[in-house]
C-alpha positions in Angstrom: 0.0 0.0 0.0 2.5 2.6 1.3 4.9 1.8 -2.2 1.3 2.3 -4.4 1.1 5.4 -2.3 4.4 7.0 -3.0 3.4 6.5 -6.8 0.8 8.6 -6.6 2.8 11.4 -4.9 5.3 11.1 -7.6 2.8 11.9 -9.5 1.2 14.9 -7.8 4.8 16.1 -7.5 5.2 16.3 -11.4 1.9 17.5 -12.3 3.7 21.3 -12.7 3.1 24.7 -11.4 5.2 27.0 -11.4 5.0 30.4 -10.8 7.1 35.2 -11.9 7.6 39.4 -13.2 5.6 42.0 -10.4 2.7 39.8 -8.4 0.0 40.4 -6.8 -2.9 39.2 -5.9 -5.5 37.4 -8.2 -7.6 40.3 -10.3 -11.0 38.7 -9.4 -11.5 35.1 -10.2 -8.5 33.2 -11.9 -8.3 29.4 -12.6 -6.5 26.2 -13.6 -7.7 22.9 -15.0 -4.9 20.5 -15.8 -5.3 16.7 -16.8 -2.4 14.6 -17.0 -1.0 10.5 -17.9 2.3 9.8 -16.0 3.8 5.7 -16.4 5.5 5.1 -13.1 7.9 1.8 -12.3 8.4 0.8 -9.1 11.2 -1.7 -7.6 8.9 -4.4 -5.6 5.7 -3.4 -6.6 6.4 -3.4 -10.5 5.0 -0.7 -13.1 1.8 1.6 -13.3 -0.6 3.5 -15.5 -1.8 7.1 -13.6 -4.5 9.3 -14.9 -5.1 12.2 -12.8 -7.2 15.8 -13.0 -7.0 18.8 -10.6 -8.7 21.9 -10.7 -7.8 24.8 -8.1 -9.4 28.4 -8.0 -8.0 31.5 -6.7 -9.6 34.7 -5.5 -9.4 38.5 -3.6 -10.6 38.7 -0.4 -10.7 42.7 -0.7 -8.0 43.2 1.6 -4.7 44.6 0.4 -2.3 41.8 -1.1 -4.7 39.2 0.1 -6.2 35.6 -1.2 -7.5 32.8 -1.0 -7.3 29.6 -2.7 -9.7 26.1 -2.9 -8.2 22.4 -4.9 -9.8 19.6 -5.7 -7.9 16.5 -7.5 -8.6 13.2 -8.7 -6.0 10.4 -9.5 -6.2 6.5 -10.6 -2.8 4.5 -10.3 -3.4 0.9 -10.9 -6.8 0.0 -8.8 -6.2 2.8 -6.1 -8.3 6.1 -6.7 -7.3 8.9 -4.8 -9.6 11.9 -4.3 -8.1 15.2 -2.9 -9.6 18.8 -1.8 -7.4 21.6 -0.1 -7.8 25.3 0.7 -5.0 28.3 1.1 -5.1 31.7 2.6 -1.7 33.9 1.2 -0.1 37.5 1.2 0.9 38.3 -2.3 3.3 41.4 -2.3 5.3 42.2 -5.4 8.2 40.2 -4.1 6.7 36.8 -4.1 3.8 35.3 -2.0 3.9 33.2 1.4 0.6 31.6 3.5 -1.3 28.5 5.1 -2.2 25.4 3.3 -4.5 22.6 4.1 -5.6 19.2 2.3 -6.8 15.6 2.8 -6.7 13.5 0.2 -8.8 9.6 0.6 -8.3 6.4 -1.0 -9.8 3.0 -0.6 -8.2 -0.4 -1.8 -9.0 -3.7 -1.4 -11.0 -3.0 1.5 -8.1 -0.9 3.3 -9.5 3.0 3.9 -6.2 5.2 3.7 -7.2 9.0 4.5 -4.6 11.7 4.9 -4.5 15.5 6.6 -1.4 17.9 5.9 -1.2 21.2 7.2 2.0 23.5 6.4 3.8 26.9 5.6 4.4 28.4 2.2 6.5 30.6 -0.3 7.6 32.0 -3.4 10.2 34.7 -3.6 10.9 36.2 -7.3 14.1 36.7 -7.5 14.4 38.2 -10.5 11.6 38.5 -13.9 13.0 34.8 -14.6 13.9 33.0 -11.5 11.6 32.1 -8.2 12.7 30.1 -5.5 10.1 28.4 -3.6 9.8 26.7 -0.7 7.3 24.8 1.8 7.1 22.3 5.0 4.5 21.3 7.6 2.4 17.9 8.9 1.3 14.9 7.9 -1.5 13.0 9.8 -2.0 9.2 8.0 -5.0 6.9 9.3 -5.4 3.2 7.5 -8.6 1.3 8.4 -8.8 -2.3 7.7 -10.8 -4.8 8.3 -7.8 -5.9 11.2 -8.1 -2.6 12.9 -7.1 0.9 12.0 -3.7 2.6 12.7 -2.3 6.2 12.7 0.8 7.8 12.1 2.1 11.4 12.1 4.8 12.9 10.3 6.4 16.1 8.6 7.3 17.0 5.4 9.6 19.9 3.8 10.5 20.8 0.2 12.3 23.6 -2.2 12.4 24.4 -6.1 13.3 26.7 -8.3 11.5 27.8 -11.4 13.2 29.7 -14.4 11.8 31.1 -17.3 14.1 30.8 -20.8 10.9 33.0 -22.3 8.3 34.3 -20.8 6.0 31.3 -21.7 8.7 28.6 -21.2 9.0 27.4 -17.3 11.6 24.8 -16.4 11.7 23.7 -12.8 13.9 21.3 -10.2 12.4 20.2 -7.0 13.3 18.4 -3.4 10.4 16.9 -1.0 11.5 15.1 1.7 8.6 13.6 3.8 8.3 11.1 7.0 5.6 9.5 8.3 6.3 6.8 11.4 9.1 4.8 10.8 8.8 5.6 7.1 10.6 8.5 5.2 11.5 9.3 1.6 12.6 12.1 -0.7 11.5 12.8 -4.4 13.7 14.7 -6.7 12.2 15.9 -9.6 12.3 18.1 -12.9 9.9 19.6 -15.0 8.7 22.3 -17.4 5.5 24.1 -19.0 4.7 26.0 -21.9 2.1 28.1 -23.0 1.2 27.8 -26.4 0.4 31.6 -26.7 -0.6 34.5 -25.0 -4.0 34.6 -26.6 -4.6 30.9 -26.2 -5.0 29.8 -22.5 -3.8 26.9 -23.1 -0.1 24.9 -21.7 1.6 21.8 -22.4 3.8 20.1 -19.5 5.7 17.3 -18.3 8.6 16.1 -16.3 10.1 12.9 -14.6 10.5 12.5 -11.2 12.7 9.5 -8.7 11.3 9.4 -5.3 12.6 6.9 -2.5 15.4 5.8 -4.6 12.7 3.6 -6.2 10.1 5.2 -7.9 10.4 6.7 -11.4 7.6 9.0 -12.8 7.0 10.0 -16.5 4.7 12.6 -16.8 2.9 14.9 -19.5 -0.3 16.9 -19.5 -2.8 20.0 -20.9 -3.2 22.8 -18.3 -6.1 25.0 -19.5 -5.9 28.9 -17.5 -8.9 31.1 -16.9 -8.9 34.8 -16.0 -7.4 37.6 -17.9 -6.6 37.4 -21.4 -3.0 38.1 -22.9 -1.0 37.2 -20.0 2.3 35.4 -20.6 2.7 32.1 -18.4 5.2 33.7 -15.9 2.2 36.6 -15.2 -0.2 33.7 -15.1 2.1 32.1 -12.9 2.5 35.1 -10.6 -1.0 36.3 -10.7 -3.3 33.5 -10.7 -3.4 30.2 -9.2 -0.3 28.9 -6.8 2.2 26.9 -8.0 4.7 24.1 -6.8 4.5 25.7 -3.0 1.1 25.4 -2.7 0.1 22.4 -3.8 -0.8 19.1 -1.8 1.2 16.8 -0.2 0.2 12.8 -0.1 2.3 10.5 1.9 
């Protein structure tokens, strides 16, 4: 279960978002839908199929440099479906963006009910028009009910990246996550990148590969549709819409 599990976070991982340019916070109601396939092979637990879809929504709350963010995912790796909602609550100054995030994702197999809460701390900085750094850590909470019983394990996680922009629609990213949960801990290293077709089409292109516990590799590629204003490059998308790698979910 745990080794089907860290497939799907290899997954999640790669499924891209970067982030650029002056931010600031969402100008009304701004949008991502992404779908993705990622082929994973696993030592012990052999190779896997993944389909996954995640939409996340991002919004002013009419203070200054202040939002608010909601997620909802789906992902199928082998016969395990996975169903994730989260929420975040930022401060987008020009200089980047830092907040709160919360998720649970839930999955069921073979009569074993795996739920999972994470909790944690978030931020980009822009270093420049073409670089971000970004970084993010916090808790895990695992429960597994079975028909034996039910157990519980608690845990941390903590990651970094950094995004740069060849052109202003081209994002290539690197990425650390380390994560433990009980006796169990791993890292995922991975690398990635995105490209919007144009700046009148909303409409990106991304993929990336990913090694996570020394025994996981991930293949990813997917369509990332945007909504909210028209004309904007992918590093303003980035910057001013949605959140990116820092503020997405973690799944033990």
């Amino acid at each position: 279960m745990l080794k089907k599990m860290s497939l799907l976070l290899s997954t999640g991982a790669l499924i891209l978002a970067a982030a650029p340019a002056l931010a600031a916070p969402p100008p009304g109601f701004v949008g991502t839908l992404s779908g993705a396939y990622g082929w994973s092979n696993c030592n012990g637990c052999g190779s896997s199929d993944a389909w996954s879809i995640g939409g996340s929504g991002a919004f002013g709350l009419g203070m200054s440099d202040f939002a608010a963010q909601v997620d909802a995912s789906y992902s199928s790796v082998a016969d395990i479906d996975l169903f994730g909602v989260g929420g975040s609550v930022y401060w987008a100054p020009a200089m980047g963006r830092a907040g709160l995030t919360v998720s649970w994702t839930s999955a069921d197999e073979g009569g074993a009910d795996f739920d999972s809460y994470s909790y944690g701390l978030f931020g980009d900085y822009f270093i420049s028009d073409a670089v971000t750094l970004a970084a993010k850590g916090g808790g895990v909470t695992v429960n597994v009910d079975t028909f034996g019983g039910s157990a519980s394990e608690t845990g941390a996680y903590v990651g970094g990246a950094l995004i740069g922009y060849l052109i202003p629609n081209l994002a290539i990213q690197a990425d650390v996550t380390y994560i433990s949960v009980g006796v169990s801990d791993g890292t995922s290293f991975g690398v990635g990148a995105e490209y919007l077709v144009s700046n009148a089409i909303p409409i990106s292109i991304f993929g990336g590969y990913s090694r996570s516990s020394g025994e996981v590799d991930t293949w990813l590629i997917g369509v990332r549709v945007y909504a909210g204003p028209a004309g904007m490059t992918l590093v303003e998308k980035h910057r001013n819409g949605t959140l990116g790698w820092a503020g997405s979910v973690i799944t033990p």
